[in-house]
C-alpha positions as CSV (number, residue, x, y, z in Angstrom):
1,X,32.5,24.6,-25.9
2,X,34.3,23.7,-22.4
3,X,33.8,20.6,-20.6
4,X,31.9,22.9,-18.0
5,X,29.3,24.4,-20.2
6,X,28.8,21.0,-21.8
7,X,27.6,19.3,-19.0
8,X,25.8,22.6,-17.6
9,X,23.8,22.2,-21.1
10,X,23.4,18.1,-20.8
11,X,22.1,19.0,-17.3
12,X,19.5,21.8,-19.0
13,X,18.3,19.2,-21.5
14,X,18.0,16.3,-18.7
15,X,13.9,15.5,-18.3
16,X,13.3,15.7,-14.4
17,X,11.1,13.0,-12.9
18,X,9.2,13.4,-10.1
19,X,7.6,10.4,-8.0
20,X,6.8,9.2,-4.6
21,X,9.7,6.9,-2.6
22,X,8.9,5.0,0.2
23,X,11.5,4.4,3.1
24,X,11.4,0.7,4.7
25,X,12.6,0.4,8.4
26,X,13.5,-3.7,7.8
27,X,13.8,-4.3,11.7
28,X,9.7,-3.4,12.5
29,X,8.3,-2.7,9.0
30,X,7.8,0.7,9.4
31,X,7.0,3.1,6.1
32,X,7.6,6.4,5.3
33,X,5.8,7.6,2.1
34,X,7.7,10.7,0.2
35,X,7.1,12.9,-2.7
36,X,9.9,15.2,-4.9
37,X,9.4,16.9,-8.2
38,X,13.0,15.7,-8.7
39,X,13.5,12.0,-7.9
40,X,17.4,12.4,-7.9
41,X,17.0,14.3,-4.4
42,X,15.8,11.2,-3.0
43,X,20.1,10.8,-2.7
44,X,19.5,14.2,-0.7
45,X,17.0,12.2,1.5
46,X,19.8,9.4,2.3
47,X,21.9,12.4,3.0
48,X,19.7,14.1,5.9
49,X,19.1,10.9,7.3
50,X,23.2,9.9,7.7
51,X,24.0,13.7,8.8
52,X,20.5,13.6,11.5
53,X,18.8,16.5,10.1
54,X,15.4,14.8,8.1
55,X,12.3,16.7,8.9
56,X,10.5,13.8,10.5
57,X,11.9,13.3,13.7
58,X,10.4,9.5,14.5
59,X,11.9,8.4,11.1
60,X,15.7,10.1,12.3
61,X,15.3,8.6,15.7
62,X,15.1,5.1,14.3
63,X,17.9,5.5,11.2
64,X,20.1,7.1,14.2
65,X,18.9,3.9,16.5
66,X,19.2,0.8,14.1
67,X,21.7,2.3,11.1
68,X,21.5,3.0,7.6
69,X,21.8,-1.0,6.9
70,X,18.6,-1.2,8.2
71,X,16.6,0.9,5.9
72,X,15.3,0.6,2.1
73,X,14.8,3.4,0.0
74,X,13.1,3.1,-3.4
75,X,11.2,4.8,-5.9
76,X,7.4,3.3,-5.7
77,X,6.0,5.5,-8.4
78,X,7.4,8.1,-11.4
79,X,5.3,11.3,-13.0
80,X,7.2,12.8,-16.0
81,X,7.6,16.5,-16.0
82,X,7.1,18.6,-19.0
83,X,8.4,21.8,-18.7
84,X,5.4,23.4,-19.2
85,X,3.3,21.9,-17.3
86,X,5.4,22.4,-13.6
87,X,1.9,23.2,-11.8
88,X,0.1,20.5,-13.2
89,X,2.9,18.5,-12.1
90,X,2.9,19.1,-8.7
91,X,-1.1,19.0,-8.1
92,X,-0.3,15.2,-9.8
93,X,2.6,14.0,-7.6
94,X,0.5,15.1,-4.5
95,X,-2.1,13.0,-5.6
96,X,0.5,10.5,-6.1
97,X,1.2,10.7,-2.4
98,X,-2.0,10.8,-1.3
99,X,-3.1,7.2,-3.3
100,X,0.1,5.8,-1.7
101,X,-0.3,7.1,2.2
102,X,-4.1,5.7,1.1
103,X,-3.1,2.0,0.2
104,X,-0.3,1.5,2.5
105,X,-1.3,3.4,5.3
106,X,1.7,4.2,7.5
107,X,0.5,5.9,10.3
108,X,1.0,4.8,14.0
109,X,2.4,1.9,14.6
110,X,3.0,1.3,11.2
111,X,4.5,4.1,9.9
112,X,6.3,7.5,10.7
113,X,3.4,9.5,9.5
């Protein structure tokens, strides 16, 4: 086997996590609460943020205003995905989202929700 279709095979055999990430404005404390059915897009995330195209448009105004230095992202909370069982998946990492918009509330002033 080629180099290439090894690692398209190690790639087919990874397990994909999903999970909730939070993104931390350091300067005002600011939160925004995320959800992905594959965590290693949260890189993706990072990405749309340096390049100005994230969907939320307070969160991009303040990355574009204070920097990337000024921001944490991490992972706050991982669901395991079994392969069959991508549905149930995804009804559990909304509910994941949901508990953590619930305890940390970031809305208004305190968030970019």
């Amino acid at each position: 086997m080629d180099r290439r279709a090894e690692l398209k095979q190690l790639y087919k055999e990874m397990k994909t996590e999903a999970g909730v990430y939070r993104i931390t404005n350091r300067q005002n404390g600011k939160v925004f609460i995320g959800s992905t059915m594959n965590l290693k897009t949260v890189n993706g995330t990072r990405f749309q943020l340096k390049f100005g195209s994230h969907k939320n448009s307070k969160l991009q105004q303040e990355w574009n205003e204070y920097g990337e230095d000024a921001f944490d992202i991490e992972v706050v909370e991982r669901l395991e995905v079994k392969e069959d069982k991508y549905a149930e998946a995804k009804d559990a990492l909304k509910k994941l989202e949901e508990k953590w918009l619930e305890q940390l509330q970031p809305f208004g002033e305190r968030g970019y929700h």
